[in-house]
Legacy VTK file of the C-alpha trace (Angstrom):
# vtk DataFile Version 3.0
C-alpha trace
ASCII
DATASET POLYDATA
POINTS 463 float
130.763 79.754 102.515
132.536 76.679 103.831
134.797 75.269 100.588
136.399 72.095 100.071
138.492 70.286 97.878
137.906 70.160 94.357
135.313 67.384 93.024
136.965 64.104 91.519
137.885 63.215 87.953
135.031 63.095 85.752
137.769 59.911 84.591
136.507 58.169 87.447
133.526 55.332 87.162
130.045 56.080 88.148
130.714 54.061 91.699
133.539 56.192 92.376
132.029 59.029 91.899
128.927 58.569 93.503
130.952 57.276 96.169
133.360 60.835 96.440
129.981 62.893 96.860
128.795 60.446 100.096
131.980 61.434 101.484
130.791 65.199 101.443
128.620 63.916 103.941
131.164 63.852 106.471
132.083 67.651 105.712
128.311 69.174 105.400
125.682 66.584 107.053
122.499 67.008 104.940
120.761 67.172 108.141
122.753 70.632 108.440
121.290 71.857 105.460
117.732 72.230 107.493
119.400 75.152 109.972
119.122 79.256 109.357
120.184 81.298 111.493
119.498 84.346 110.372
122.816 86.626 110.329
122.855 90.478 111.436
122.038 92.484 108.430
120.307 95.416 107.038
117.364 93.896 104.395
116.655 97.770 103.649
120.570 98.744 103.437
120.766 96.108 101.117
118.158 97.008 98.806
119.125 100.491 98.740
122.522 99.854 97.774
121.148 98.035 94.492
119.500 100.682 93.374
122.701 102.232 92.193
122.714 103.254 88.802
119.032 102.299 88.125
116.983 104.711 86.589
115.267 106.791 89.416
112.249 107.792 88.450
111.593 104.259 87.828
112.322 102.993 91.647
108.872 103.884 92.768
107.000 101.037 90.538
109.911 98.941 92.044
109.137 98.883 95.058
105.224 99.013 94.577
105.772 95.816 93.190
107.837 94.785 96.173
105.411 96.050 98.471
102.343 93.517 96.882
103.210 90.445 99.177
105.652 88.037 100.674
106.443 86.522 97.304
106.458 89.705 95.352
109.123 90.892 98.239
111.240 87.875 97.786
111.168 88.211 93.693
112.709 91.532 94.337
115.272 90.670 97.120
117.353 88.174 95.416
120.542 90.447 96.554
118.783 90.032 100.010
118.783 86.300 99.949
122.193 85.671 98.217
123.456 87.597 101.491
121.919 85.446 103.898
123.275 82.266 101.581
126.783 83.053 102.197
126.983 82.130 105.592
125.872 78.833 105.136
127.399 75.573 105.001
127.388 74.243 101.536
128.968 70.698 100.044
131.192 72.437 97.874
129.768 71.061 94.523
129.653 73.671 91.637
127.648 74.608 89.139
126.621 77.265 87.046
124.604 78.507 88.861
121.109 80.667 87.799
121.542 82.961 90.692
117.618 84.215 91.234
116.360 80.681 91.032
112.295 81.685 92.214
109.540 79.607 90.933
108.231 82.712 88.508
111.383 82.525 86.533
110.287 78.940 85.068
108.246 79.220 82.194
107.603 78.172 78.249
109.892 78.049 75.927
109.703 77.753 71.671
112.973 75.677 70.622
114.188 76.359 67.349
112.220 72.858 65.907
109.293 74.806 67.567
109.016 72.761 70.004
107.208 73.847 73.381
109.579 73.350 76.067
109.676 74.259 79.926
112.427 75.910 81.696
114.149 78.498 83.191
113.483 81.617 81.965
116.502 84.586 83.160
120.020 84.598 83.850
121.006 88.300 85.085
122.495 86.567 88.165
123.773 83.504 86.868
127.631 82.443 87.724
129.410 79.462 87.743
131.350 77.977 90.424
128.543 77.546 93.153
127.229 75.092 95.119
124.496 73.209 93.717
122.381 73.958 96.753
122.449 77.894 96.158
119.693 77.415 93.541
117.652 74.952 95.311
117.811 76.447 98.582
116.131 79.731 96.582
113.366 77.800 94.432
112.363 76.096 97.960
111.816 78.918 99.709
109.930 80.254 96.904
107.476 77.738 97.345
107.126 77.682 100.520
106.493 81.368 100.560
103.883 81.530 97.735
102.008 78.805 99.433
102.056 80.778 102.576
100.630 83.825 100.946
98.449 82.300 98.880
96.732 81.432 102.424
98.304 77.614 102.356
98.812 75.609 105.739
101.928 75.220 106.863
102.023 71.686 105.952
101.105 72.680 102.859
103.671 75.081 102.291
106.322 72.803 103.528
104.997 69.929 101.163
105.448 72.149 98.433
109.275 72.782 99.027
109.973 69.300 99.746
107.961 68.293 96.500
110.797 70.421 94.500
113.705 69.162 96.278
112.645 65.531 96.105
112.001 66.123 92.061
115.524 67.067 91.967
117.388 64.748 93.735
115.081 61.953 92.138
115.997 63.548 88.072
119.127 64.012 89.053
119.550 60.532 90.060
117.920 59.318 86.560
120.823 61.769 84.606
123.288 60.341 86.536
122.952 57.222 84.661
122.958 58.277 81.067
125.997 59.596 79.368
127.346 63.358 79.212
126.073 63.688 76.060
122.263 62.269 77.156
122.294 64.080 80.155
122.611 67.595 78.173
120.025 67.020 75.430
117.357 65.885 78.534
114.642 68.438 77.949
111.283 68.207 79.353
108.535 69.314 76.608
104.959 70.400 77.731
102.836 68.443 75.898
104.583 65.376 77.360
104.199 67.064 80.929
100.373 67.297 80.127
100.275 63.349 79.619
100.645 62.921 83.256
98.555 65.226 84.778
94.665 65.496 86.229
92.119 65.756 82.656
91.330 69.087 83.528
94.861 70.518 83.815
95.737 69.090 81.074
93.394 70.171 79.005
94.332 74.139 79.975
98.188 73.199 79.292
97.098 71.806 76.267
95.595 74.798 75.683
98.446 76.991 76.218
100.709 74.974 74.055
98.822 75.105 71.201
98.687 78.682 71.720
102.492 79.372 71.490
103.320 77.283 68.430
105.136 79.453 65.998
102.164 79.753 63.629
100.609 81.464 66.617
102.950 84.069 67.124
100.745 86.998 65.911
99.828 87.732 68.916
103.112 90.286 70.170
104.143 92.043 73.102
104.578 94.628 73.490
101.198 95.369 70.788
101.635 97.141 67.485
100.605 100.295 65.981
99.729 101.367 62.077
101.245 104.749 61.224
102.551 106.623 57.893
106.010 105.385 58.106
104.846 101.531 59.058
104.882 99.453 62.118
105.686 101.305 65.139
105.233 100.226 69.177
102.559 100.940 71.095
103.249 102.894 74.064
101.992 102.275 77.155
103.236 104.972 79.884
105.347 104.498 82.483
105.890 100.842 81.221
106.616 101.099 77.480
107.709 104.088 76.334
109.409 106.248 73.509
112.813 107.668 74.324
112.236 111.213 74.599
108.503 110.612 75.851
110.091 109.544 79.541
112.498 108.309 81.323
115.018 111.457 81.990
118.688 108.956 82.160
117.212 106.489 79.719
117.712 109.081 76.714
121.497 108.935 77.254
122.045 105.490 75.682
121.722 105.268 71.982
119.689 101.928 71.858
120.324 101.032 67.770
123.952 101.549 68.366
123.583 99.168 70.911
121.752 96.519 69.478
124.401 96.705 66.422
127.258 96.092 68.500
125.481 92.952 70.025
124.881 91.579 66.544
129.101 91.579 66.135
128.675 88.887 68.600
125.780 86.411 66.634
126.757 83.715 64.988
126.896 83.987 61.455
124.054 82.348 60.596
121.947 84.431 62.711
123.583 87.670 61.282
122.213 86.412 57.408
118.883 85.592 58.969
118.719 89.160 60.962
119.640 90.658 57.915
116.145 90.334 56.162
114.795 92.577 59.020
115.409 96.217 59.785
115.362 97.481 62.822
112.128 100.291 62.479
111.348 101.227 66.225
112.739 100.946 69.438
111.299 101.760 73.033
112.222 101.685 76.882
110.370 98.811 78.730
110.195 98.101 82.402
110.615 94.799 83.374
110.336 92.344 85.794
110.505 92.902 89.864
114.014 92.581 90.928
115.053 93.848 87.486
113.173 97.361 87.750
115.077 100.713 86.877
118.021 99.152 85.194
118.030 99.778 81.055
115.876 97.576 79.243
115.037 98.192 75.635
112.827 96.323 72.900
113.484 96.753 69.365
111.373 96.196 66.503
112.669 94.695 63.662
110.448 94.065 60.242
110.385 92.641 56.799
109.203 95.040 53.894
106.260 93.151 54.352
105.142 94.334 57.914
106.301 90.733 59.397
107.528 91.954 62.891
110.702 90.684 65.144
111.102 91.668 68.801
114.379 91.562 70.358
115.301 92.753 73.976
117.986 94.829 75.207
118.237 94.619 78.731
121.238 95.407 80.902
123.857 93.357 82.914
124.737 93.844 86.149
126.882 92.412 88.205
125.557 89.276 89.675
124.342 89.130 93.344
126.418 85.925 93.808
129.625 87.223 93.419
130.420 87.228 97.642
129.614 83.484 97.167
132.126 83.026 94.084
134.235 85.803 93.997
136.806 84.608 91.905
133.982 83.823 88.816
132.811 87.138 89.851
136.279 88.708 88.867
136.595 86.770 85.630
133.344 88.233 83.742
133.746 91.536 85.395
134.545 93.709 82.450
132.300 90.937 80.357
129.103 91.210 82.651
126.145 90.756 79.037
128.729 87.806 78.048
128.309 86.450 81.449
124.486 85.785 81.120
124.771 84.353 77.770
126.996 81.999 78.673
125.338 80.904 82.030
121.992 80.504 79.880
123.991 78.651 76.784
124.991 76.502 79.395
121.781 75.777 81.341
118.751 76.144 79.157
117.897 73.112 76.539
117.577 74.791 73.926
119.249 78.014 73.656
117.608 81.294 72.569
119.637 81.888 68.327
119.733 85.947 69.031
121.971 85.265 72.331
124.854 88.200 72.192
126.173 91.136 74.584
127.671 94.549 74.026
129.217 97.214 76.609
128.496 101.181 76.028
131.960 102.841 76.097
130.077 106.019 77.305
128.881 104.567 80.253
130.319 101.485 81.051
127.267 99.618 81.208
126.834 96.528 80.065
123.978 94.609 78.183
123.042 91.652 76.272
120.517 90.767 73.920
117.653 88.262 73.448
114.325 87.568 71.263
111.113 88.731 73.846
109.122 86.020 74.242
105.318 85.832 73.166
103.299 86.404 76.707
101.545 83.586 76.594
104.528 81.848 77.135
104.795 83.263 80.371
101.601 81.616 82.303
102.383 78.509 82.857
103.248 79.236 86.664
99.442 81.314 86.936
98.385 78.060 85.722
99.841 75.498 87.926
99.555 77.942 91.007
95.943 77.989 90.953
95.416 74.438 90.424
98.327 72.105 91.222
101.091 74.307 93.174
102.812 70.906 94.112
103.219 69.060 90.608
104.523 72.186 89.520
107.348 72.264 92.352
107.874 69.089 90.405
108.272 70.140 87.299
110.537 73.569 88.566
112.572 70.947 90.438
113.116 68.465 87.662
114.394 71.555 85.640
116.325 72.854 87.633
118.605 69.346 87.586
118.439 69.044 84.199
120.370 72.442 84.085
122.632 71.602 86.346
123.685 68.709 85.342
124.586 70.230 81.878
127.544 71.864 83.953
128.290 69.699 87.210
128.651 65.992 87.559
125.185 64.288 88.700
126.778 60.916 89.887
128.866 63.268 92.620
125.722 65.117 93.521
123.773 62.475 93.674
125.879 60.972 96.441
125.873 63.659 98.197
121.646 63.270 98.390
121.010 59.548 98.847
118.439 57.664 97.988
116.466 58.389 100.847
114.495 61.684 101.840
116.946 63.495 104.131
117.944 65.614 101.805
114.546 66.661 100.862
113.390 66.987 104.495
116.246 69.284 105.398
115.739 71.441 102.071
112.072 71.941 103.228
112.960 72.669 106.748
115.255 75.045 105.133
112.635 76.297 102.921
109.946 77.163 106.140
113.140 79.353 108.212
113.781 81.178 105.038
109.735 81.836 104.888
109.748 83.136 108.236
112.730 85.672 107.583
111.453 86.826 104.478
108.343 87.822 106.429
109.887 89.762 108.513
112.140 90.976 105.889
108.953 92.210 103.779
107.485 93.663 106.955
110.635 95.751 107.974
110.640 96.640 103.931
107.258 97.987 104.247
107.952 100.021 107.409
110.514 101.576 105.871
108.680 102.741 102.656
106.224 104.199 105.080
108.596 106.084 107.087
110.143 107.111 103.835
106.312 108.617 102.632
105.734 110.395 105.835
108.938 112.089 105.725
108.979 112.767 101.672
105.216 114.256 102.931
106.398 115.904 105.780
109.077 117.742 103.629
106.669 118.705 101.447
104.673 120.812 103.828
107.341 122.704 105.299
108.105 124.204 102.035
LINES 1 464
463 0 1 2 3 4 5 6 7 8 9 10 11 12 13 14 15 16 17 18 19 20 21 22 23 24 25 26 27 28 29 30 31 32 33 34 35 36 37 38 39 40 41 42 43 44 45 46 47 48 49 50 51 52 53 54 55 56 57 58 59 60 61 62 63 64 65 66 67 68 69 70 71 72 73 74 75 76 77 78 79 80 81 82 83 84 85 86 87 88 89 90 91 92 93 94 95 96 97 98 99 100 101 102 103 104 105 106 107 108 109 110 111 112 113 114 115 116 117 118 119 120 121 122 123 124 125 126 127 128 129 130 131 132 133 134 135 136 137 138 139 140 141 142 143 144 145 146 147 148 149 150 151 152 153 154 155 156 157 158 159 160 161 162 163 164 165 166 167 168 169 170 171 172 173 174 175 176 177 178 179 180 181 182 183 184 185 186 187 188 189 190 191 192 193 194 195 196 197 198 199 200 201 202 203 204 205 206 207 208 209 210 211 212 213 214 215 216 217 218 219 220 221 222 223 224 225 226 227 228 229 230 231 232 233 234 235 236 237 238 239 240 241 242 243 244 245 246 247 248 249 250 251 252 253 254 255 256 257 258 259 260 261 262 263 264 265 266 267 268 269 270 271 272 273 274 275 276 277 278 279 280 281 282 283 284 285 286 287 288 289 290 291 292 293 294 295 296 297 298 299 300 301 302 303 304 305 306 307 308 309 310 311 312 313 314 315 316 317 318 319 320 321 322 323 324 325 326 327 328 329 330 331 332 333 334 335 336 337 338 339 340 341 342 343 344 345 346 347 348 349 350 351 352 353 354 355 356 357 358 359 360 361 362 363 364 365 366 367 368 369 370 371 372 373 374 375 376 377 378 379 380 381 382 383 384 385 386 387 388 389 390 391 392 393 394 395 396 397 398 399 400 401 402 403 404 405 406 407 408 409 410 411 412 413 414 415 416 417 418 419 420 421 422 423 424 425 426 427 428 429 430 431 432 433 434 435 436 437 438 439 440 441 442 443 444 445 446 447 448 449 450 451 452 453 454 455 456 457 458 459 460 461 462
C-alpha cells in the first residue's frame, strides 16, 4: 500500500486543510482509484488458511453459506478482499477503519434514549490507521455485486456503487463544516430516514421501527423455553446449542468464566445495572458468514422475575487488515476483544453500554462481549434490497462517513474528493472490476468444494 506523509495539523483552518487533501491528488489521482488489476493469488489458499482454529465440525455450514451466491461468497471472503486491497494505491488518509465494510453489516440500532438508529453493525476486523478508501472500496463492491446477483443490469449495478460513494463524499462534505464535537454526535435516526422516502417504503420502515422500540423487546432471539429451574434457551441444532449437546472443541472454554472476566472491564455503572440479573443459561451459537466456526456464545441473564437479558460472547481474531496496517496490527495483538470495542466506541453513534473483552489464559483466545440485538433489528437491508437497493447505498454511504469522520479529519478527505463526481465514478468503476473478480473468485471457490466432495466420496468407497 503506497504511504505518504502524515496528514496536517488538525491546528490548521478549514481552507488549509481542505487544501492539504487536494494535494493528495498529485500522489494518488482519483482517476487511479477506478483500476484493479487483479494480483496472483490463491482465493482458496486464502480461505483455508482462516479456518485455523475455528471449530471444525462447524466449517461445513461455512462454506454452504459461501457457496449460496456471489454476495454470500464475498460476505465470507473479507480476508480474500483485504488481500487484493493491499496492492492498491491509496491517498494515505487514516481512519479507523471497520475492516468487513459489506452492505449486510448496516443495520438498526436501539440507543440508550431508545432511539432507533441506523448503522454499522460489527467490528471483528476493525483497525485504525487505514486509508479511508479501504472501507468504501468494500461497501461498493458490495453493491455492485448484490445488484448483479439479484439479476440487476450492469448499469444498474454500477449506479448502485456510485450511489454509495457519492453519499459519502457528499456527508462528508456537510461534516466537514461543523465542529469536532458536531461532527461526532451526527447520527442518522430511521424514522427521520422514512420522511424522505416513496409512501410505501416508508410505511414498512415505519413499520419496523415501531417494532424495535424497547417496549417491544419481548420478542428474543434466540427464543425461550419454560422448565423446572426457570428460563432456559431454546436449542436449535447445529445453530444454537447446549455445551455438551455439540460442538466437540466448543466444550473446552468455560463460557460463565468468560463472561465474568469481561464484566472486570464494564464501566461501573453497567456492573450495578448487570448486577440485578443472573446469568441462568448459556449456549453455543453460530453466527454470521465470514464469522462461522470461531467461538460464539449467548448468555442468558434474568431478574427473579423471569425478565430476560441476552448478551453475546463471540471471539476476536486477528483482523484481516493487519498486512494493510501492520504496525496497528502489532499494537492490539495480545488485546485482540479490546481491539473491536474500541474500533466500534469509536465509530458507531451510539455505543452498545455492555461493550468489554476478556482473553482465556487456557487457550489464548480472545473475546469480547456485547448485548444480541432483537432480530428485527436486523432487516432493514431485506427491506431496502427488495424495494429501493439505491437509496439504501445512500443511506450505507452516508454512514459510513459519519463513522469516519468520528476518527479522521473530513475537511482533508474531502479535498481529496472534490466537489465534482470523479471520485464517485472511479469508486464505481472500481466497484464493477472487483464484481468481476469476485465471480470468478466464487466460481474457483465452488470448484474446489466439489473437488473436495468427490475426493472425501471417493475415499469413502475405498474403505
Amino acid at each position: 500500500m503506497q504511504d505518504h506523509k502524515d496528514a496536517p495539523s488538525h491546528h490548521l483552518v478549514f481552507a488549509e486543510r481542505y487544501a492539504a487533501g487536494k494535494e493528495r491528488r498529485r500522489f494518488v489521482p482519483r482517476e487511479s482509484l477506478a483500476e484493479f488489476s487483479p494480483v496472483e493469488r490463491d482465493p482458496t489458499a486464502i480461505l483455508a488458511a482462516t479456518d485455523e482454529g475455528r471449530v471444525a465440525s462447524l466449517l461445513p455450514i461455512r462454506y454452504e453459506r459461501m457457496a449460496q451466491s456471489s454476495f454470500a461468497f464475498l460476505r465470507g471472503a473479507a480476508s480474500i478482499m483485504a488481500e487484493d486491497l493491499a496492492a492498491l494505491p491509496t491517498p494515505g488518509l487514516s481512519t479507523q477503519s471497520c475492516g468487513d465494510c459489506h452492505l449486510m453489516n448496516f443495520g438498526a440500532l436501539l440507543s440508550s434514549e431508545g432511539n432507533v438508529l441506523f448503522d454499522i453493525n460489527d467490528f471483528d476486523e476493525t483497525l485504525p490507521n487505514v486509508d479511508f478508501t479501504v472501507d468504501l472500496r468494500r461497501l461498493c463492491a458490495s453493491f455492485a455485486v448484490a445488484a448483479l446477483d439479484a439479476g440487476r443490469s450492469d448499469k444498474r449495478a454500477r449506479q448502485a456503487a456510485e450511489r454509495a460513494a457519492r453519499a459519502y463524499r457528499q456527508h462528508m462534505r456537510g461534516l466537514s463544516r461543523l465542529s469536532p464535537l458536531k461532527a461526532w454526535r451526527d447520527r442518522i435516526d430511521l424514522v427521520h430516514v422514512a420522511d424522505g422516502l416513496d409512501e410505501r417504503l416508508a410505511r414498512k420502515l415505519r413499520g419496523l421501527v415501531a417494532a424495535t422500540r424497547p417496549d417491544r423487546e419481548d420478542d428474543n432471539f434466540p427464543h425461550l423455553e419454560s422448565t423446572p429451574m426457570g428460563l432456559r434457551i431454546e436449542e436449535r441444532p447445529p445453530l444454537i446449542y447446549h455445551i455438551g449437546n455439540g460442538g466437540g472443541a466448543a466444550t473446552r472454554f468455560d463460557i460463565p468464566a468468560t463472561f465474568a472476566s469481561c464484566g472486570a472491564t464494564l464501566t461501573p455503572e453497567v456492573v450495578a445495572l448487570l448486577r440485578r440479573y443472573a446469568l441462568t443459561d448459556t449456549a453455543f451459537k453460530v453466527v454470521g458468514i465470514g464469522s462461522v466456526g470461531t467461538f460464539c456464545a449467548i448468555g442468558l441473564f434474568a431478574t427473579a422475575d423471569d425478565e430476560p437479558l441476552f448478551l453475546q460472547l463471540k471471539e476476536a481474531r486477528p483482523s484481516v487488515l493487519a498486512r494493510l496496517a501492520p504496525e496497528a496490527a502489532a499494537q492490539w495483538k495480545d488485546a485482540e476483544g479490546k481491539r473491536v470495542v474500541h474500533g466500534q466506541r469509536v465509530m458507531q453513534a451510539s455505543t452498545d453500554l455492555f461493550l468489554g473483552w476478556a482473553k482465556d489464559e487456557s487457550t489464548g483466545r480472545h473475546f469480547y462481549v456485547r448485548h444480541l440485538k432483537n432480530r428485527r433489528l436486523g432487516s432493514v437491508a431485506e427491506l431496502f434490497e427488495e424495494h429501493a437497493l439505491d437509496d439504501y447505498a445512500a443511506l450505507c454511504g452516508r454512514v459510513l462517513a459519519r463513522a469516519h469522520a468520528r476518527s479522521a479529519d473530513p475537511a482533508i478527505i474531502c479535498g481529496y474528493m472534490g466537489k465534482s463526481g470523479a471520485f464517485d465514478d472511479a469508486m464505481a468503476s472500481f466497484a464493477m472490476l472487483y464484481a468481476a473478480r469476485n465471480t470468478c473468485d466464487h466460481a474457483e471457490f465452488l470448484a474446489w468444494r466439489a473437488r473436495a466432495k468427490d475426493e472425501s466420496e471417493g475415499s469413502d468407497k475405498g474403505r
